[in-house]
C-alpha positions in Angstrom: -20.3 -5.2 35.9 -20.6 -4.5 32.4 -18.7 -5.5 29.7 -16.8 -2.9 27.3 -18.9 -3.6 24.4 -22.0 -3.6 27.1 -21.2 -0.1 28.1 -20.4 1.4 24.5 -23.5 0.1 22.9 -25.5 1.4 26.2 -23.6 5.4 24.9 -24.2 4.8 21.4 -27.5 4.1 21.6 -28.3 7.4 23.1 -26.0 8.9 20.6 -28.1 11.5 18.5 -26.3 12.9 15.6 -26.6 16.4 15.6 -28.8 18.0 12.8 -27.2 21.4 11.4 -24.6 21.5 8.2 -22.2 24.3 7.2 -19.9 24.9 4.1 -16.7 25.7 5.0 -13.5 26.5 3.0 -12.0 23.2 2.6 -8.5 24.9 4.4 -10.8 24.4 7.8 -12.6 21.4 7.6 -10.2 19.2 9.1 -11.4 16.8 11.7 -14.7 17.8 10.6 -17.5 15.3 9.3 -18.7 15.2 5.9 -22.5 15.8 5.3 -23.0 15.0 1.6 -21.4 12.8 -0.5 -18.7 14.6 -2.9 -19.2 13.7 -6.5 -16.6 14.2 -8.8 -17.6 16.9 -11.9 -14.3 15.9 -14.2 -11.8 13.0 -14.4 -8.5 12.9 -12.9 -6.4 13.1 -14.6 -8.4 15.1 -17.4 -5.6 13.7 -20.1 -3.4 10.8 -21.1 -0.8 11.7 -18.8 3.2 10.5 -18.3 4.0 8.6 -15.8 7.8 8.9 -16.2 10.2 12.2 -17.3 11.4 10.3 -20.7 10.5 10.1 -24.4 6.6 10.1 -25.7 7.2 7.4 -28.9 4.9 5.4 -31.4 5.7 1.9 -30.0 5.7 0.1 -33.7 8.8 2.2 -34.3 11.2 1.0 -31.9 10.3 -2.4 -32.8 14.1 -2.6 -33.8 15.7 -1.3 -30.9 17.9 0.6 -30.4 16.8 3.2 -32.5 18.2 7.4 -33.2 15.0 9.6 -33.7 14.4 13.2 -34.0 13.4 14.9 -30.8 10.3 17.1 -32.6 9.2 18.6 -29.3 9.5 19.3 -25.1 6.4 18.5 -23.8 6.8 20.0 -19.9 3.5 19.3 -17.0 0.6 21.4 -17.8 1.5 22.1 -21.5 -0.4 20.7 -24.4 1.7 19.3 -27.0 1.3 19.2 -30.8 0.6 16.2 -32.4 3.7 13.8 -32.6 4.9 13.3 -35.8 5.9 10.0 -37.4 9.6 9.5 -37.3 10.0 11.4 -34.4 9.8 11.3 -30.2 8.6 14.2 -28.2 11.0 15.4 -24.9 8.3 14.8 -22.0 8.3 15.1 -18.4 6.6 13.4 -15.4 2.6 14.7 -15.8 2.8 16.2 -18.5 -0.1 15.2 -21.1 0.9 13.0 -23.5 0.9 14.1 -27.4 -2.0 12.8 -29.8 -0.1 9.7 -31.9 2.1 9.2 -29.0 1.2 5.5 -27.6 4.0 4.9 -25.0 6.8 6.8 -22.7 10.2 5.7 -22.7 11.5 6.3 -20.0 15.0 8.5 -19.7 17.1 5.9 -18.6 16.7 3.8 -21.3 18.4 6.3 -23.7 21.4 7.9 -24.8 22.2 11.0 -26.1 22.7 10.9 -30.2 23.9 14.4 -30.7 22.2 17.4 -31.5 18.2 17.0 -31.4 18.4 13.8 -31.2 18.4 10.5 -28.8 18.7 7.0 -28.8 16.2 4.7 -27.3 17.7 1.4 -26.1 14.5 -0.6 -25.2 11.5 -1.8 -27.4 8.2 0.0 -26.3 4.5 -1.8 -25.7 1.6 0.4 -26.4 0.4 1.7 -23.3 3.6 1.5 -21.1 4.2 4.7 -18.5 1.0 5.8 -19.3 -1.5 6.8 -16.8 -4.5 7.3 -18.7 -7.7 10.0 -18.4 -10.3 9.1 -15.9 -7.9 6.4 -14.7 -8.1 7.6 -11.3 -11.7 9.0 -11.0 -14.1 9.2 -14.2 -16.5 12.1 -14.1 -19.5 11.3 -11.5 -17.8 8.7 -9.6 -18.5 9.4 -5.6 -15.0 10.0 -3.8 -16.2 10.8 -0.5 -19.3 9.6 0.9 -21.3 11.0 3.5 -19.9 10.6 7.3 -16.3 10.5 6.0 -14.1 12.4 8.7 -12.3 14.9 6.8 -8.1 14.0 7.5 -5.2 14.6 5.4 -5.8 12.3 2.8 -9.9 13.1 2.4 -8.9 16.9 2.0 -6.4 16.0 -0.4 -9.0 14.3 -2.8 -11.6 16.5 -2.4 -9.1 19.0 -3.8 -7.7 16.8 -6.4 -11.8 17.2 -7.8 -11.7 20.9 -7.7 -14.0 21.3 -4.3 -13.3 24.5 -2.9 -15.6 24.2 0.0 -17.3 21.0 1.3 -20.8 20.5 3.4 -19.9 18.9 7.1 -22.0 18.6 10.4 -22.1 21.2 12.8 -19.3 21.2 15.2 -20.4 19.3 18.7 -20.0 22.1 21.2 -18.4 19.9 23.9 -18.1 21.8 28.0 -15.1 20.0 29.6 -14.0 20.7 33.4 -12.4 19.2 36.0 -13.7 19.0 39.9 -11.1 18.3 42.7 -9.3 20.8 45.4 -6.3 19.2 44.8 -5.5 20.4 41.4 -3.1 23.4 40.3 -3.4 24.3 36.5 0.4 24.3 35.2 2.4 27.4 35.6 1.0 28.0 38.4 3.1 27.5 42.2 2.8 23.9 43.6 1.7 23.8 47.3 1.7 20.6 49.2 -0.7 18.2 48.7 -1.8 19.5 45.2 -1.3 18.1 42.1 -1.2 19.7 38.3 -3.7 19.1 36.2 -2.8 17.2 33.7 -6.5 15.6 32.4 -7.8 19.2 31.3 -4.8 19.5 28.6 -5.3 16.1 27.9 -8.6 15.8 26.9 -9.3 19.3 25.5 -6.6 17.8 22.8 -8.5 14.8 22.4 -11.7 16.7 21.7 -9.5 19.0 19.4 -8.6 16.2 17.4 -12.2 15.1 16.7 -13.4 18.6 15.5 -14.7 19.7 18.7 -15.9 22.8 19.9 -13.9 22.9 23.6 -15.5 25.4 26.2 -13.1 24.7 29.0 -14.7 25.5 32.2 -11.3 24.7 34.5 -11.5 23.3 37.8 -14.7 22.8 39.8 -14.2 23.2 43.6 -15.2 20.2 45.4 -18.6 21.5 46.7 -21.8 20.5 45.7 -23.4 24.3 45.2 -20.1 24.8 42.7 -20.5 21.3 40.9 -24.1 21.8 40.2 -23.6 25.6 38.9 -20.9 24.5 36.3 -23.5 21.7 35.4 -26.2 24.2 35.0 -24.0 26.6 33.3 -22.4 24.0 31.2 -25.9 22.5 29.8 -27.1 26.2 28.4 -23.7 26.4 26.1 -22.9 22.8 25.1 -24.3 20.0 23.2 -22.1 17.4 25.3 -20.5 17.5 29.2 -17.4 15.5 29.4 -15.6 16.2 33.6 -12.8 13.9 35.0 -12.9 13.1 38.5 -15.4 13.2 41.1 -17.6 10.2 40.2 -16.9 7.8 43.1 -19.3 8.0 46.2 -16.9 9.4 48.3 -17.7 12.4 50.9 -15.9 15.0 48.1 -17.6 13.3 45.1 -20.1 15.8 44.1 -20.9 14.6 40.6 -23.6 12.6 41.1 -25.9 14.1 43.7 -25.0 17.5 41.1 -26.0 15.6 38.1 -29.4 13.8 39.4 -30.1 17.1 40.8 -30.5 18.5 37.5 -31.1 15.1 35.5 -30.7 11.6 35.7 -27.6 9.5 35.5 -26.3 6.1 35.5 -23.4 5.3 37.1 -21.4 2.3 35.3 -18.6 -0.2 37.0 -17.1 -1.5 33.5 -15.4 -5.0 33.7 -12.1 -3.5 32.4 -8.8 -1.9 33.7 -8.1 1.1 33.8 -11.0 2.5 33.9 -13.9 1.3 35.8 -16.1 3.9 37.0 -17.9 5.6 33.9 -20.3 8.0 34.7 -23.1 8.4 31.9 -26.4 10.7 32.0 -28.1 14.2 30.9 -28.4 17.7 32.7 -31.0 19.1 31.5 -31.5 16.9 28.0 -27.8 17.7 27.5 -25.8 14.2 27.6 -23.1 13.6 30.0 -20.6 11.6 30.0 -18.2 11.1 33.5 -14.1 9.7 33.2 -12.6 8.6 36.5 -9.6 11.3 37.4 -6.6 9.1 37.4 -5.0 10.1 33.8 -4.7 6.5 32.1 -8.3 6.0 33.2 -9.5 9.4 31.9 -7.1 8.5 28.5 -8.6 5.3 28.0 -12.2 5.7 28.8 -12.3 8.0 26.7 -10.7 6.9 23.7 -13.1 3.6 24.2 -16.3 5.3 25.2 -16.2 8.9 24.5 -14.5 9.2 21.3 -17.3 7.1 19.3 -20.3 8.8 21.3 -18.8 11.9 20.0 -18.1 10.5 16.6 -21.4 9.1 16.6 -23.4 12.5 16.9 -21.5 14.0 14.8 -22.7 11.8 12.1 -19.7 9.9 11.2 -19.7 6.5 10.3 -18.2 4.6 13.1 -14.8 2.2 12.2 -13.9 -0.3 14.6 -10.3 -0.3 15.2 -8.6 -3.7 14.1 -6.4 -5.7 16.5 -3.2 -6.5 14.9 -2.0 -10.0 16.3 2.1 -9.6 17.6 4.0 -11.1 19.6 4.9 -10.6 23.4 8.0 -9.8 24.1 7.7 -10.2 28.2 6.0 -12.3 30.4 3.1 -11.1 32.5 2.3 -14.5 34.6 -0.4 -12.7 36.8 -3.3 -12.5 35.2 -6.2 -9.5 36.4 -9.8 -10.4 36.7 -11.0 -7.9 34.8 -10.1 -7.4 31.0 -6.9 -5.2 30.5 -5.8 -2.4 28.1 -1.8 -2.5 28.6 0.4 0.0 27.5 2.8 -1.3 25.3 4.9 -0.4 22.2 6.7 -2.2 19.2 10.3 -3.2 19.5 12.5 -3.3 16.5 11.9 -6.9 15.9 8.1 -6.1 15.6 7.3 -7.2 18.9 5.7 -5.7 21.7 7.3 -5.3 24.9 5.5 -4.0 27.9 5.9 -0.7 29.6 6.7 -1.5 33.6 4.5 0.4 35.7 0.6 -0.6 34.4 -0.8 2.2 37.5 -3.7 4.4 36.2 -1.9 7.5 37.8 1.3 6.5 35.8 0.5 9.4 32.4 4.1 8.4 31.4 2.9 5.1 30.4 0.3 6.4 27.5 3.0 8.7 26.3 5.8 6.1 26.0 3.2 3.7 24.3 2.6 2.7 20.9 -0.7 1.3 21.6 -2.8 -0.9 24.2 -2.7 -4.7 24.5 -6.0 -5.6 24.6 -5.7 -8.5 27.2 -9.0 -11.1 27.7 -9.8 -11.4 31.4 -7.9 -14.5 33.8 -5.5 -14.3 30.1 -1.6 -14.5 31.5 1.1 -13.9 28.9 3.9 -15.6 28.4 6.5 -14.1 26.5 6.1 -15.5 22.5 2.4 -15.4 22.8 0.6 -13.3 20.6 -1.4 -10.8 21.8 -4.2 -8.5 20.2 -2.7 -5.1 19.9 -5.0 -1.6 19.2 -2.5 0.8 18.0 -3.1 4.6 18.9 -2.6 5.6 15.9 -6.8 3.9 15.1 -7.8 5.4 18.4 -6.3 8.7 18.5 -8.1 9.8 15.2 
């Protein structure tokens, strides 16, 4: 069997980042990748700017403190203020430039009122203090975002704190997603016996959402080989990537295989790891293809380990590996598994992790209930006190 890191470089290596680029409005490039670096054209902030809703003062004159000085102006945010003049304080407010021969902010608290147009500072001033001066954040031609930067929250925010109004990012991976097996009912619809809903199509078409993926959902495949080959075949003309769940053992209603090395080639992978063994990885027609075993914690995991940075990977992003935070085990799990484990688990209110009782792949509840995954060494029992590495979701989600 392969290891995990076997079987991830074996996908990444055949991981071609896609070539196109597109300027969108910055408003829809979440999730998306960047293309070109993003240079900064002015500083930020542009101006001395205060740091505190107080008093703008010349420091040498509250040497003596405390002190009763004119108030000679209001200085609000995105005002310019006259020059201060000596003898006096200017009224100023949190962002607001600060006024030429102005050299520190008092801030409110340490004053009093002194009557009309007037206050009295209580505290001695140092030149610089509450400050936050021009450029301090980004000078002019500094490089905020480089190339391969996914494009979240905060990346969005600072491209618009520069002024960008749209930003260059890689075309959007067109990804076909379906699922094969007779058993499945897609929700809303009525429940027969035997069947079960299907809960890996919702499930990964969000994942794929949350990388900036193009989803073509193709729905259920029925479990014959003429219909597994078609949505192959179908899927390849329309998609840069084919991601299915299900239907990659060898069993007599596993049509994946004999469909995909009828129209390609493909490898079929037993990964030294649980959940998740079976990973299915090929191309139908030049068009990669990558295979997640049907049981939902399989599907979830696979993907997030495998998937997620092949995807990543053509898109052009620069791959982060997600850090292991060491914590403490607050059960005992004496048995130890053969294979290498990824254990659903989530932080207590002490900061320690306590384990989530039913470890089946089939159990979805598990993933949803979880803060992250234990990632357990093989033959590695726990006792409770040990510290474990943990993979939070939060570094494998996005």
């Amino acid at each position: 069997m392969l290891t995990v890191e076997e079987a991830r470089a074996r996908l990444l290596s055949q991981a071609v980042p896609l070539r196109g680029v597109e300027q969108v409005p910055i408003g829809r490039a979440l999730g998306r990748v960047l293309a070109e670096p993003v240079v900064s054209s002015i500083a930020v902030p542009p101006l001395d700017a205060s740091q505190m809703d107080g008093y703008a003062v010349r420091a040498a004159e509250l040497a003596s403190t405390p002190v009763t000085l004119p108030v000679s102006q209001r200085i609000p945010a995105g005002q310019i203020g006259a020059a201060l003049a000596p003898g006096t304080v200017a009224r100023i407010f949190t962002g607001a430039p600060v006024p030429p021969g102005a050299d520190a902010i008092v801030m409110q608290e340490a004053t009093s009122a002194a009557g009309e147009g007037a206050i009295t500072l209580t505290e001695p001033a140092r030149a610089g203090q509450w400050i936050r001066r021009a450029g301090s954040d980004i000078a002019v031609g500094q490089t905020v975002l480089a190339a391969g930067e996914r494009l979240l929250a905060p990346q969005l925010g600072l491209a618009a704190s520069v002024g960008c109004a749209q930003l260059p990012v890689r075309a959007r991976l067109r990804v076909a997603l379906f699922s094969t097996g007779d058993e499945l009912v897609m929700p809303g619809e009525p429940l027969p016996p035997g069947r079960i809903y299907n809960s890996n199509r919702t499930m990964l078409a969000a994942l794929l959402t949350m990388l900036g993926c193009e989803v073509q959902d193709l729905g259920i495949v029925p479990d014959r080989l003429e219909a597994t080959r078609a949505a192959f075949v179908g899927a390849s003309a329309r998609a840069d990537l084919i991601i299915t769940s299900g239907g990659v053992s060898v069993g007599e209603e596993d049509h994946v295989k004999p469909a995909v090395q009828g129209e390609g080639a493909l490898d079929l992978w037993q990964v030294a790891m649980k959940p998740g063994k079976p990973l299915a990885f090929g191309h139908v027609r030049a068009v990669p293809f990558i295979g997640l075993p049907g049981n939902p914690v399989s599907s979830f995991v696979t993907f997030l380990l495998f998937a997620r940075p092949f995807i990543l990977a053509r898109q052009g992003a620069v791959l982060r590996e997600a850090q292991p935070l060491p914590l403490r085990a607050a059960f005992d799990l004496p048995r130890a598994d053969k294979r290498r484990e990824f254990l659903r688990a989530r932080l207590t209110p002490a900061g320690e992790l306590e384990l989530f009782a039913n470890q089946v792949s089939s159990a979805l509840v598990s993933v949803a209930w979880a803060d992250g995954l234990i990632d357990n060494p093989a033959g590695q029992a726990i006792a409770r006190g040990d510290v474990v590495r943990f993979l939070p979701l939060s570094s494998l989600l996005w």
